[in-house]
C-alpha positions, -999 to 999 in steps of 0.1 A, spaced: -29 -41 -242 -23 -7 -258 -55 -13 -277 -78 -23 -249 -61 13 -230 -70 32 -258 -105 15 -264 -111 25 -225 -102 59 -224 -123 65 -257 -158 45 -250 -180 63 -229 -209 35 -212 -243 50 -205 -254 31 -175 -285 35 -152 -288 42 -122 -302 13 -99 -326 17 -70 -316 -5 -37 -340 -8 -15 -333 -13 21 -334 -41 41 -336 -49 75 -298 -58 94 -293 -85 114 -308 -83 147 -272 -90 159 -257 -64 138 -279 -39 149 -270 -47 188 -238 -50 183 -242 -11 170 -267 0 198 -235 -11 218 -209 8 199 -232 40 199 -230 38 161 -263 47 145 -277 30 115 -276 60 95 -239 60 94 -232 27 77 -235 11 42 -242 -26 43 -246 -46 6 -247 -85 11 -252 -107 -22 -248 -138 -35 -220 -145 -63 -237 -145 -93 -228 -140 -132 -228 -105 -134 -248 -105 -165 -276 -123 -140 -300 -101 -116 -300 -111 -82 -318 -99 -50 -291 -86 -22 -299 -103 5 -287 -71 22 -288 -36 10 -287 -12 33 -280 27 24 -262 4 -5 -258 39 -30 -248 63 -3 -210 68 -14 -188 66 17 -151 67 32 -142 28 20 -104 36 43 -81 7 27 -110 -15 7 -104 11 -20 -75 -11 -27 -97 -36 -36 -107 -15 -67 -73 -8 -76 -62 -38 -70 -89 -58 -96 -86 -25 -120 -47 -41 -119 -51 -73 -125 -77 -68 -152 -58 -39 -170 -23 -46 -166 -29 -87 -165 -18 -109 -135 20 -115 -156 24 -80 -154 60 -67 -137 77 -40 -130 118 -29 -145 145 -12 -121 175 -6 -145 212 4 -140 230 28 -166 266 40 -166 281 68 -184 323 77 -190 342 54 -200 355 18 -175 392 15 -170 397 -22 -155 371 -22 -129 367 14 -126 340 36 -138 351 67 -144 320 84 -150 282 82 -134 262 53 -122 226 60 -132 199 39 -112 166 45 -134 135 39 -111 106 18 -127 81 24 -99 89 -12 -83 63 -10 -53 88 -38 -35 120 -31 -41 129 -44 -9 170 -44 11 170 -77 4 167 -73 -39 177 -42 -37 213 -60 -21 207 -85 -51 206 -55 -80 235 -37 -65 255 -73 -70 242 -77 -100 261 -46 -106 294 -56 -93 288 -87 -115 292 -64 -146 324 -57 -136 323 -24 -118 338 -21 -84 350 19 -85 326 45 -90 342 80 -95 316 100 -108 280 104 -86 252 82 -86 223 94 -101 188 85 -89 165 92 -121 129 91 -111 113 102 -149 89 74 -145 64 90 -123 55 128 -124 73 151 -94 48 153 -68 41 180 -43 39 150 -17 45 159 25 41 129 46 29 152 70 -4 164 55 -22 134 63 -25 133 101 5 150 111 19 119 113 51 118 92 74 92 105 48 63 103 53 39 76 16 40 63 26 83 52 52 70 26 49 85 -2 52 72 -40 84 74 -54 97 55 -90 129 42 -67 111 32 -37 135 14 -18 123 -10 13 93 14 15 116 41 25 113 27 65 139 26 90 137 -8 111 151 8 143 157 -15 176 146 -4 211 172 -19 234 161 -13 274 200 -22 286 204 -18 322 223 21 315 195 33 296 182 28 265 203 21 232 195 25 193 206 -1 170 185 -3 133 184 -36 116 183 -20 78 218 -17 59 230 22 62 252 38 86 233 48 113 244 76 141 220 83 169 218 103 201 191 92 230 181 116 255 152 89 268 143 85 307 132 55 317 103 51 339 82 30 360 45 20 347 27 -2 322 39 -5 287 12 9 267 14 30 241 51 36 244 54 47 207 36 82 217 61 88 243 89 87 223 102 117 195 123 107 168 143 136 149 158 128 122 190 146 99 213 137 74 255 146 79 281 129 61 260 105 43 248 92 71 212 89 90 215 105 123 181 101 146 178 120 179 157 102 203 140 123 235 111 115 259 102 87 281 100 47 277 86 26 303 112 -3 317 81 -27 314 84 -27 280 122 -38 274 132 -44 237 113 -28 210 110 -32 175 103 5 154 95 11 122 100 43 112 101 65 81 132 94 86 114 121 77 124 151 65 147 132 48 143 123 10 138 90 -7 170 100 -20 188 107 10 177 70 24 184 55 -8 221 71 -11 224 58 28 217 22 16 235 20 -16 265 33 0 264 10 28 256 -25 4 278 -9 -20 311 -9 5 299 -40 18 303 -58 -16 335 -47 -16 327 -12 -40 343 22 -38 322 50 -38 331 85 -27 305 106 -50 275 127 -47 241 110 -43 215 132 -69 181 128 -72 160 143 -99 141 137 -132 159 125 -166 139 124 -190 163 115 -220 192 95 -209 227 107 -216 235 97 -249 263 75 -242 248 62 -209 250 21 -215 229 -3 -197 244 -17 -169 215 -42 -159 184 -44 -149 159 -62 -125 126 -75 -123 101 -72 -94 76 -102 -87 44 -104 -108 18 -87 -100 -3 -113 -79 27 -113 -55 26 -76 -50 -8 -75 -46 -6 -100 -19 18 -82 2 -5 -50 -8 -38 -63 8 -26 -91 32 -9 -63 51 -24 -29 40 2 -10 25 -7 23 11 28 34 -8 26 2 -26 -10 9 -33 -3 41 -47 26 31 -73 5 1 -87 -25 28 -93 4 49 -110 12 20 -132 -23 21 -149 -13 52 -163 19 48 -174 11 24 -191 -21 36 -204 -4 72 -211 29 60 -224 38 94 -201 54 99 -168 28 87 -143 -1 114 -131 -21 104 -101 -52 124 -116 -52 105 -148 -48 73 -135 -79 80 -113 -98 94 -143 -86 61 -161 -100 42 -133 -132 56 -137 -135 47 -170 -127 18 -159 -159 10 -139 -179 17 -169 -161 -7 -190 -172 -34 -168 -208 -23 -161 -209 -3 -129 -223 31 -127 -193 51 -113 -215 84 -100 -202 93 -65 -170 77 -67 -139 95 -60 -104 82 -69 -76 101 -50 -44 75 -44 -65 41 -44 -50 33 -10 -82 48 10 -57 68 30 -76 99 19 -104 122 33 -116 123 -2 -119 92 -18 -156 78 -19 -173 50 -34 -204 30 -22 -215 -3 -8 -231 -12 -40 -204 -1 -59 -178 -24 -44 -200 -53 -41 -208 -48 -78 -174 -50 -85 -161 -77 -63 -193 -98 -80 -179 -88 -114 -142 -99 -101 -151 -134 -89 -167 -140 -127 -130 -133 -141 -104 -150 -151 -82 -134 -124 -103 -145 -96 -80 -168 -78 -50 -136 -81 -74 -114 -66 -89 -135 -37 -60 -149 -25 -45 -114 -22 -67 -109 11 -66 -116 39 -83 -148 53 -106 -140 82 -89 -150 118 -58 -167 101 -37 -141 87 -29 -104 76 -47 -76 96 -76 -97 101 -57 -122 113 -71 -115 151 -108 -109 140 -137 -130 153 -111 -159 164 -145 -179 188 -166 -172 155 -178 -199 133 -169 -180 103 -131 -178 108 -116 -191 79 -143 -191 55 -140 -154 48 -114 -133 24 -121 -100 39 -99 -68 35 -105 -43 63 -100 -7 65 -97 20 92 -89 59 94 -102 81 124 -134 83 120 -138 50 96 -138 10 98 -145 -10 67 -149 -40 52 -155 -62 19 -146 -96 4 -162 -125 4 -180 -149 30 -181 -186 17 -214 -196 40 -220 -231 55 -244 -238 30 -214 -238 2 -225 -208 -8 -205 -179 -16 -218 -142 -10 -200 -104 -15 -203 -83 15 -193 -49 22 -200 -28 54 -189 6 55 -190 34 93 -185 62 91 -192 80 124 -171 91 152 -176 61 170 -166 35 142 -135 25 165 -161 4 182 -181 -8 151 -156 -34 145 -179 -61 166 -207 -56 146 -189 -60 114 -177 -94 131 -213 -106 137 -222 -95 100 -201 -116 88 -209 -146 111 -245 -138 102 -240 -145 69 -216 -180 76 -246 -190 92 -275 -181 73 -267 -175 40 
């Protein structure tokens, strides 16, 4: 593998440029964008049949095909097959436990270290696991501090805030190497007859203070009438809750990252919750930071393993999750680099990439590989290129099943449920303000099997979603 890295970041592939040439969309497409006020200037549309990618084949739709676009969350796609491919579908990621000092019985009398590997699902639940693994070693009294070493990955300049303004939504996480439960806050809505009450389902302590009024009215969006504040004292999460929650709605589920607060300040929360709850002792400080060169008498504690890649990646795509997104796209250049992990070369990398399997990379733009970005671009062609060249590899079946299947589950599990084409399409969608995407593959009632991609981009793309619907039933039907 460190061959093949250092073969890709050294070859440079001259490739041509090819000329699509547009083709007329469905007549039901193009109604179903009349309808949406959507014109056809703001879309990308690539439709082929799978074919060796050595082979030339006539798209059976190209439209604006080379006009790089905002792809929203199909850019995982591309980091996702530049995974598999790179990395290899065996691939996992290491969380490992170091202590330093000296034990005494069952006493450390020095520092825990907890060395993040970049797991991107390090849930509670094996997160619980590694912590007993840890008591299995024999420790059950920490007396120095528990370090949080995050050397993997490069510090980052990262505000969840910047996006949309937006911070406390679980899709503004951002990449850290120990990533805990996707640093979100399961928080319970109950509508009791005195008001309403705060309870969180994740492990931590959990004070909170509700100054909601209840009111009459439909349920709605009740998320938007609520403000969460949260704030860290004496190791515990404290989250203030104000505004207004309609009665209609009674209990709630909320997900909710506690921003301002660190990954290290939820991460401290947890461990020192699971920690007392497997009968531990810990009074220390929580400290987060970079260690590049362990201590030199820090021993190795354990260490865990996260789920193979094809696991992750099915979790990543099934249900759209950008902060594991952007730590497998991190991976490609740790490893490539043998460095901590820069999101700028593993972009780079991933261009390089593109032309190591044939595709002309001009106008594509790498940010995080999530597609949560204003930036990142790529074009119809592009992505049905590459989904074409993914369906002739040997990771295939990892990459397919990683999406979502078209009106059975994941985010498209409630798309075109009265179509024909329900369940015969692996299709990963993608949506910002502004954007709705999608691409995968359409296996058509004639048995065959055919790459499409539709990309809008237009202020009205909230209503394009129909017309991407009757695309793909277009293509069930007559391709």
């Amino acid at each position: 593998m460190r061959l093949f890295f250092a073969t890709l970041f050294f070859t440079c592939t001259a490739l041509s440029s090819t000329s699509l040439h547009a083709q007329s969309l469905p007549p039901t497409v193009t109604q179903a964008l009349q309808k949406a006020r959507v014109p056809l200037d703001a879309l990308g549309v690539y439709v082929q049949e799978v074919t060796q990618p050595s082979q030339a084949s006539t798209p059976l739709i190209s439209w604006q095909a080379d006009q790089p676009l905002q792809p929203a969350s199909t850019m995982k796609l591309v980091t996702s097959y530049a995974a598999l491919d790179l990395l290899g579908p065996a691939y996992s990621w290491k969380t490992s436990v170091y202590m330093t000092g000296q034990m005494a019985g069952d006493v450390l009398q020095g520092d825990l270290i907890l060395q993040g590997g970049g797991d991107p699902r390090l849930v509670v639940e094996n997160f619980w696991t590694l912590l007993r693994q840890i008591r299995a070693a024999g420790i059950r009294e920490i007396q120095g501090n528990l370090i949080l070493d995050s050397s993997w990955m490069e510090p980052q300049n990262f505000d969840a805030a910047d996006f949309d303004g937006d911070p406390t939504r679980p899709y503004n996480v951002g990449p850290d190497a120990l990533l805990v439960n996707f640093n979100v806050m399961n928080l319970q809505l109950h509508n009791d007859a005195g008001g309403l009450r705060v309870t969180t389902l994740t492990p931590l302590a959990l004070q909170s203070s509700v100054n909601v009024r209840l009111v009459n009215g439909a349920c709605g969006e009740w998320r938007d009438k609520l403000t969460p504040t949260f704030s860290m004292a004496q190791h515990k999460i404290n989250v203030a809750l104000s505004g207004t929650y309609p009665s209609s709605c009674g209990d709630k589920t909320w997900l909710l990252q506690p921003y301002p607060l660190t990954h290290g300040d939820y991460v401290g929360a947890l461990f020192r919750e699971l920690w007392q709850e497997t009968g531990g002792q810990f009074n220390g400080e929580v400290q987060q930071g970079v260690l590049p060169v362990l201590p030199a008498m820090a021993g190795l504690v354990t260490e865990m393993r996260s789920e193979s890649l094809p696991e992750i990646l099915r979790d990543m795509n099934k249900y759209s999750n950008n902060v594991m997104t952007r730590l497998v796209m991190l991976t490609l250049d740790k490893e490539a680099s043998q460095q901590a992990a820069n999101p700028a070369r593993a972009a780079q990398l991933i261009q390089q990439w593109f032309a190591h399997i044939g595709i002309d990379a001009q106008g594509l733009q790498m940010e995080n590989g999530s597609g949560l970005s204003r930036t990142e671009r790529i074009s119809a062609y592009q992505m049905g290129r590459m989904l074409n060249h993914a369906f002739a590899s040997p990771v295939m079946p990892e990459l397919m099943s990683s999406l979502p299947v078209l009106g059975v589950d994941g985010t498209m599990k409630k798309r075109a449920l009265n179509q024909a084409v329900a369940g015969h399409a692996h299709i990963k969608s993608g949506s910002l303000e502004g954007v709705r995407a999608i691409a995968g593959y359409v296996l058509a009632a004639s048995g065959k099997r055919y790459v499409v991609v539709c990309f809008v981009n237009h202020k009205n793309a909230v209503q394009s979603s129909a017309a991407q619907d009757e695309l793909l039933q277009w293509i069930y039907a007559n391709g």
